[in-house]
TORMAR-657774 format. One line per field, with one value per residue (C-alpha): residue number from 0; residue in one letter; x, y, z. Coordinates in Angstrom, 3 decimals, always signed. Layout:
<pts>
n (NUM:...);
res (A:...);
c1 (X:...);
c2 (Y:...);
c3 (Z:...);
</pts>
This chain:
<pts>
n (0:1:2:3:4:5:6:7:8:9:10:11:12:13:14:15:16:17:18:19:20:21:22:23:24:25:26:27:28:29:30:31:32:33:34:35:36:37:38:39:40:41:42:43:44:45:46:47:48:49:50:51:52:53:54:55:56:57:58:59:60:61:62:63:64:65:66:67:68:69:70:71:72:73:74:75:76:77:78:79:80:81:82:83:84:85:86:87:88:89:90:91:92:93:94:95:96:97:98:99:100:101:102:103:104:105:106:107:108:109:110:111:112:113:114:115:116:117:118:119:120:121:122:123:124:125:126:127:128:129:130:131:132:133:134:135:136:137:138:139:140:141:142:143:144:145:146:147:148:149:150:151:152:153:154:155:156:157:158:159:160:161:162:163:164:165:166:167:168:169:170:171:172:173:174:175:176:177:178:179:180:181:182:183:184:185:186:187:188:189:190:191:192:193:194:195:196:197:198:199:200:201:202:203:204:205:206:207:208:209:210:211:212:213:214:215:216:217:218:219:220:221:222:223:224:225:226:227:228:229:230:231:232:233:234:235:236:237:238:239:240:241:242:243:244:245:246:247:248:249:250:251:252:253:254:255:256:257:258:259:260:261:262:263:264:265:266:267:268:269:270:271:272:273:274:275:276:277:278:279:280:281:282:283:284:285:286:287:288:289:290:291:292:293:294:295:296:297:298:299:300:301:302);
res (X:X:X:X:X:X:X:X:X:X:X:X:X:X:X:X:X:X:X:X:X:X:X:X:X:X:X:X:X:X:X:X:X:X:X:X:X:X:X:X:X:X:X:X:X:X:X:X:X:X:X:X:X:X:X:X:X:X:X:X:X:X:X:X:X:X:X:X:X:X:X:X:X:X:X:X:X:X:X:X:X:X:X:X:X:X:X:X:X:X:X:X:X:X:X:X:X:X:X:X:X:X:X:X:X:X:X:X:X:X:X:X:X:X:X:X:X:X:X:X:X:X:X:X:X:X:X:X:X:X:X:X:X:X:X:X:X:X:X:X:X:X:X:X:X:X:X:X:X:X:X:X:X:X:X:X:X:X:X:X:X:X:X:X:X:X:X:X:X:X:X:X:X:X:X:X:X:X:X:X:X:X:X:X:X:X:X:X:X:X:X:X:X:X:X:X:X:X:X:X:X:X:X:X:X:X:X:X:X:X:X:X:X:X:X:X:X:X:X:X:X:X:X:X:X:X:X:X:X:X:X:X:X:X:X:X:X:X:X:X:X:X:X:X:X:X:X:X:X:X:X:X:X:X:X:X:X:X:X:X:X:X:X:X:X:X:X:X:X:X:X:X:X:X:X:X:X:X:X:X:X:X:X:X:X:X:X:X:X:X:X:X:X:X:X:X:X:X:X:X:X:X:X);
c1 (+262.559:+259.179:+256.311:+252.979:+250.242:+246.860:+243.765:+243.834:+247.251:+245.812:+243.106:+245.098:+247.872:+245.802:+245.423:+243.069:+243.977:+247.469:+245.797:+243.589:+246.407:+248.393:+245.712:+245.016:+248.926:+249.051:+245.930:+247.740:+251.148:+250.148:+249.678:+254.031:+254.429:+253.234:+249.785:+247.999:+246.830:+244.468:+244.444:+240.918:+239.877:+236.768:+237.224:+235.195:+232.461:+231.043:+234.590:+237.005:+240.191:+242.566:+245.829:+246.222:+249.945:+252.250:+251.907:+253.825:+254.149:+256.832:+259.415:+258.583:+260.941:+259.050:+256.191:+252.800:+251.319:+247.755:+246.470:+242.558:+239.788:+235.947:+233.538:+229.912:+228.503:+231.378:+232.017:+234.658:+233.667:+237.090:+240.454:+243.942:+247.186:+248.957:+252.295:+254.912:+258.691:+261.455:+261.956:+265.481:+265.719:+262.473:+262.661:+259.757:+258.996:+255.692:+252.134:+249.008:+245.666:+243.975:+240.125:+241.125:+243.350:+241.287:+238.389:+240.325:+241.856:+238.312:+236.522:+239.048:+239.042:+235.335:+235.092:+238.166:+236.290:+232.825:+233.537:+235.525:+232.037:+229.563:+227.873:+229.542:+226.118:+225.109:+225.852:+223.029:+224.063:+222.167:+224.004:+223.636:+224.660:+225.780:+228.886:+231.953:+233.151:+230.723:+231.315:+234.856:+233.761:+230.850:+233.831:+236.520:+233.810:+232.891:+236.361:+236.065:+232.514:+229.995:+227.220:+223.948:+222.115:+222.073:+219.779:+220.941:+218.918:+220.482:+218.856:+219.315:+217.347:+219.306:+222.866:+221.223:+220.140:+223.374:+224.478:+221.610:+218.213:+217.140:+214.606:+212.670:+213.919:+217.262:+215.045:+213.667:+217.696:+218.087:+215.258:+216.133:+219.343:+222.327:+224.890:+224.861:+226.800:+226.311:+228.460:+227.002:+226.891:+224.478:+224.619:+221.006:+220.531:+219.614:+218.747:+217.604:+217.499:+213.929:+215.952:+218.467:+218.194:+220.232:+222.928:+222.772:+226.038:+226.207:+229.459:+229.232:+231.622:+230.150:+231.622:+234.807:+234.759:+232.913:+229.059:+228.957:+226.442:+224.656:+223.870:+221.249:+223.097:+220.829:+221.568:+225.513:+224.714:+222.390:+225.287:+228.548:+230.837:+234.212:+236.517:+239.609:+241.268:+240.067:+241.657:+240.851:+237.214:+236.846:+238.404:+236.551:+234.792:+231.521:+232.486:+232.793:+229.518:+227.563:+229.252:+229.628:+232.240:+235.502:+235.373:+232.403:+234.234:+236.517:+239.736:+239.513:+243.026:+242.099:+239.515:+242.106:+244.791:+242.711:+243.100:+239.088:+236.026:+234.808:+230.888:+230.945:+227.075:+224.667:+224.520:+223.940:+227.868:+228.911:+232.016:+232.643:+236.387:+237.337:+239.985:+244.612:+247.188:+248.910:+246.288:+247.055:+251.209:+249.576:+247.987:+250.705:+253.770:+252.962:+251.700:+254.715:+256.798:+254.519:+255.327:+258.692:+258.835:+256.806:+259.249:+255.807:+254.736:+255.060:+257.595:+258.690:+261.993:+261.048:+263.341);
c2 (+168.247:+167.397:+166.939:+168.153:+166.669:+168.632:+166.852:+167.703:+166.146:+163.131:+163.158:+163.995:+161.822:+158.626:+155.794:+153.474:+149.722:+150.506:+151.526:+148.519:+145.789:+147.587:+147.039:+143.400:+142.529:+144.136:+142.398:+139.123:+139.967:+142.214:+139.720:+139.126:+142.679:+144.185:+144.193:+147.275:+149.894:+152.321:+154.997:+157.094:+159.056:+161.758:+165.274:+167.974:+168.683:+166.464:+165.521:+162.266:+162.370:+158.881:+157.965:+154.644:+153.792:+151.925:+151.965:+148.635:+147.091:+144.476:+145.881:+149.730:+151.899:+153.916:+153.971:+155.951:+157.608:+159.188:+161.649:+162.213:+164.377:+163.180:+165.974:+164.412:+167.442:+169.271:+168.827:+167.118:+164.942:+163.529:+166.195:+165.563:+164.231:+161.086:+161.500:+159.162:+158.526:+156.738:+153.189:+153.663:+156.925:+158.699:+161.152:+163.079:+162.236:+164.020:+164.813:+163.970:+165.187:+162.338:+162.943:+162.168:+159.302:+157.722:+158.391:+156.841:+153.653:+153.381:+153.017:+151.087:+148.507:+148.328:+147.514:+144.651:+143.155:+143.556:+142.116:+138.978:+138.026:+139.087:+137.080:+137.488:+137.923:+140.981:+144.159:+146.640:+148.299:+149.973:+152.729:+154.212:+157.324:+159.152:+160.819:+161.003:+156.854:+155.478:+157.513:+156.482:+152.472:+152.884:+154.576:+152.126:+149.163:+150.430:+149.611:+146.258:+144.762:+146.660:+148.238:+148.663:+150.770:+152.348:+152.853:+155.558:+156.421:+159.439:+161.723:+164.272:+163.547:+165.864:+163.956:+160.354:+161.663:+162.827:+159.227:+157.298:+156.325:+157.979:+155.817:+156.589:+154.323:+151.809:+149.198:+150.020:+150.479:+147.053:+145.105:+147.242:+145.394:+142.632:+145.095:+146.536:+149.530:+151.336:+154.029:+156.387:+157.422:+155.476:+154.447:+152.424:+149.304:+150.317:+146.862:+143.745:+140.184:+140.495:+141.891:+139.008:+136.940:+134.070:+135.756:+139.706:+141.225:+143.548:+146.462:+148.073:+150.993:+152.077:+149.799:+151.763:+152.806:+151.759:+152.264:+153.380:+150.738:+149.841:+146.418:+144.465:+141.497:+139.277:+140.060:+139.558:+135.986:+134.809:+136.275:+135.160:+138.073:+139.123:+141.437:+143.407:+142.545:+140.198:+140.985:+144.959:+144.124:+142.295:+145.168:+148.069:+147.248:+144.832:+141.974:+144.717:+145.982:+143.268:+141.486:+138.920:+135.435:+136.571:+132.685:+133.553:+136.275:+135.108:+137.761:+139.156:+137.673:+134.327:+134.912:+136.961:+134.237:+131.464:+129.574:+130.548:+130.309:+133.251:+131.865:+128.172:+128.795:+131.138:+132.938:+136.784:+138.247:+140.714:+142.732:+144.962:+146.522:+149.047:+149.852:+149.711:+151.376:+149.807:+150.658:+154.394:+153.307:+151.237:+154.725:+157.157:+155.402:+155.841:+158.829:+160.371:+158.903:+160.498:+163.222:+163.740:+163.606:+166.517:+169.372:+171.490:+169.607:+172.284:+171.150:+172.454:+172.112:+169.950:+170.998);
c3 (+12.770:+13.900:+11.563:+12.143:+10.453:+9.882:+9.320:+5.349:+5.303:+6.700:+4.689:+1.517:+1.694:+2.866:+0.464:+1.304:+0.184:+1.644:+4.990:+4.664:+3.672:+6.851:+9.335:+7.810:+8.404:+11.858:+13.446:+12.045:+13.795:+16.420:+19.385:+19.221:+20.874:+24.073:+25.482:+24.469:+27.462:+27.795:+30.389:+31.056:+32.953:+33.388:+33.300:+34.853:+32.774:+29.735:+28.488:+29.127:+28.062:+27.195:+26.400:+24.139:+24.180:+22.695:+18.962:+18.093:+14.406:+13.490:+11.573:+11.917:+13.670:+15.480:+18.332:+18.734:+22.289:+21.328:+24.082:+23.015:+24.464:+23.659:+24.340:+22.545:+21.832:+19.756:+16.157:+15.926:+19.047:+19.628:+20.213:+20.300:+18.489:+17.881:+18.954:+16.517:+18.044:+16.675:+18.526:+18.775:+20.455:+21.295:+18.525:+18.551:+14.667:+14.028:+15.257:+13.673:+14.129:+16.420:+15.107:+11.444:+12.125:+14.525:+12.635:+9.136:+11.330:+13.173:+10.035:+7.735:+10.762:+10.705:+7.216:+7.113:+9.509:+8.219:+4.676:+6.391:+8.275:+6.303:+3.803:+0.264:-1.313:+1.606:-0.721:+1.352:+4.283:+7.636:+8.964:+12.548:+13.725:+10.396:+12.057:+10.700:+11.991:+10.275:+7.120:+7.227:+8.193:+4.515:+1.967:+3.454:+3.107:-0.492:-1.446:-0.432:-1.954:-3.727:-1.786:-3.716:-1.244:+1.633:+4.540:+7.413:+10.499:+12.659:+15.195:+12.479:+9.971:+7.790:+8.155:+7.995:+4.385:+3.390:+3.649:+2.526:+2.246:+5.361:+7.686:+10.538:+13.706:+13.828:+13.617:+9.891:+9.039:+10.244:+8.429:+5.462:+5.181:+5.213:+7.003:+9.937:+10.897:+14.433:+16.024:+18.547:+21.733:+23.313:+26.681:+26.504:+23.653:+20.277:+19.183:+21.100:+19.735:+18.072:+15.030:+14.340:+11.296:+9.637:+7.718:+9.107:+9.939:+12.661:+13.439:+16.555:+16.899:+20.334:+22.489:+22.794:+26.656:+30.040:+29.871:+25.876:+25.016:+21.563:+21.435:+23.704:+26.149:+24.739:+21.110:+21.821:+23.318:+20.249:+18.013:+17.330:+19.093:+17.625:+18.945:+17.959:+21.667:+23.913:+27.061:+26.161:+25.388:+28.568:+30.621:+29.164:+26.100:+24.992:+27.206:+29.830:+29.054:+28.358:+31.968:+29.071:+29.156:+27.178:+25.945:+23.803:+21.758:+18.685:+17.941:+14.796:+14.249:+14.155:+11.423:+9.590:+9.672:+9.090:+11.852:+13.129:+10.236:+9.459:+9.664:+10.770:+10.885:+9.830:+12.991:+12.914:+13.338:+15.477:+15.769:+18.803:+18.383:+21.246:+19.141:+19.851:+19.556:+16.727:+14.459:+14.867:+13.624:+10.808:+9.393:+10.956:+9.997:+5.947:+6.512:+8.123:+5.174:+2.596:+3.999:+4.832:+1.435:+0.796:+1.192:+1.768:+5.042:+8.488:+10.919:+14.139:+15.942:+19.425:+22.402);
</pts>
């Protein structure tokens, strides 16, 4: 029996410091397995849709495909399901609502990262874009350090104040505070150089496809640049963008496992994830067992 997985069971049956020891043991073990692709292409229209694929963990038994459709302007922006198969067979094991888990994986990512680079002593944060990432990226990072106060700038004035201190421009969010948290749709710079300081830590969530673009070339080069995947970032994501050298970007991996310093200098940080596959198995694996268990959970026979 297949599982089907609504966003409320995702959201439900999530536990946060599991998902976030998960993703920490994956990005230290991940690079064993093989590479990580994703296929895009445009559709007619204002959508693109994308298939990340495959899902890989050491010692899980099964594999994700995730077939997504962004559309911008609809609410939520990103459509479609994460598809999880048993490695031995092909058993289709369940489906899961693709906005919620990549939103939840998205975020949690975000925030492992953030609190490995950023200063311990940086407890405010600047959030923009005030969609539902970067709400994930703030509750996930909340569990990690405490976060006295919050600064949000969003074209909707409205939304930016549902999250925080609401400011007029990105550039008020950013002198505002320690953190930086960005995740639009931008395909022009938000912020240049001019607003780098010793010690600010920057997350950019919109460097996830070709021409998505948040982050000045000139503030990536005066930064220290980390990335989730180098050879993915380089392809399709900041070093992409940016037409920057993949030998200035540090994986996130090496920070994680020790074998890279987390700040060797007080260099404004950056991390630039495009985001893998395996991170959707690190959230749908445990979520699938949760509920398998749950003799309420909807399931379909697949033929």
């Amino acid at each position: 029996m297949t599982l089907l997985l609504s966003r409320a069971d995702v959201e439900a049956a999530l536990d946060i410091p599991a998902a976030l020891a998960a993703l920490d043991a994956g990005f230290r073990t991940a690079d064993r397995l093989p590479a990580a692709q994703r296929v895009r292409a445009p559709l007619p229209g204002p959508g693109t849709a994308m298939c990340l694929v495959p899902g890989l963990l050491p010692d899980v038994p099964a594999y994700t495909v995730k077939v997504n459709a962004k559309f911008p302007a609809a609410t939520p922006a990103l459509r479609g399901i994460v598809c999880l198969h048993a490695l031995a067979d092909g058993e289709l094991l369940a489906l899961l609502d693709s906005a919620s888990v990549t939103a939840w994986r998205t975020g949690l990512a975000a925030a492992l990262a953030t609190h490995a680079l950023a200063p311990e002593h940086a407890t405010t944060v600047a959030v923009i874009g005030a969609g539902a990432q970067n709400r994930t990226a703030l509750r996930a990072l909340r569990t990690l350090r405490p976060i006295d106060e919050v600064y949000a700038y969003d074209l909707d004035p409205e939304r930016a104040a549902a999250v925080g201190t609401a400011v007029p421009t990105a550039r008020a969010a950013v002198e505002a505070a320690a953190i930086v948290l960005t995740a639009t749709w931008s395909r022009e710079p938000l912020l240049d150089a001019d607003v780098l300081r010793p010690g600010l830590h920057l997350t950019s969530l919109g460097f996830d496809e070709p021409g998505k673009t948040e982050l000045s070339p000139a503030l990536l080069r005066a930064s220290r640049l980390v990335v989730d995947d180098p050879a993915l970032a380089a392809a399709s994501g900041v070093l992409h963008s940016a037409a920057l050298d993949p030998a200035l970007a540090t994986p996130l991996a090496d920070i994680l496992r020790g074998t890279a310093p987390a700040r060797p200098d007080d260099r404004p940080t950056v991390f630039a994830p495009i985001g893998l596959p395996w991170q959707d198995l690190a959230l749908a694996w445990p979520l699938y067992l949760a509920a398998r268990s749950n003799a309420t959970t909807p399931s379909f026979t697949f033929h």
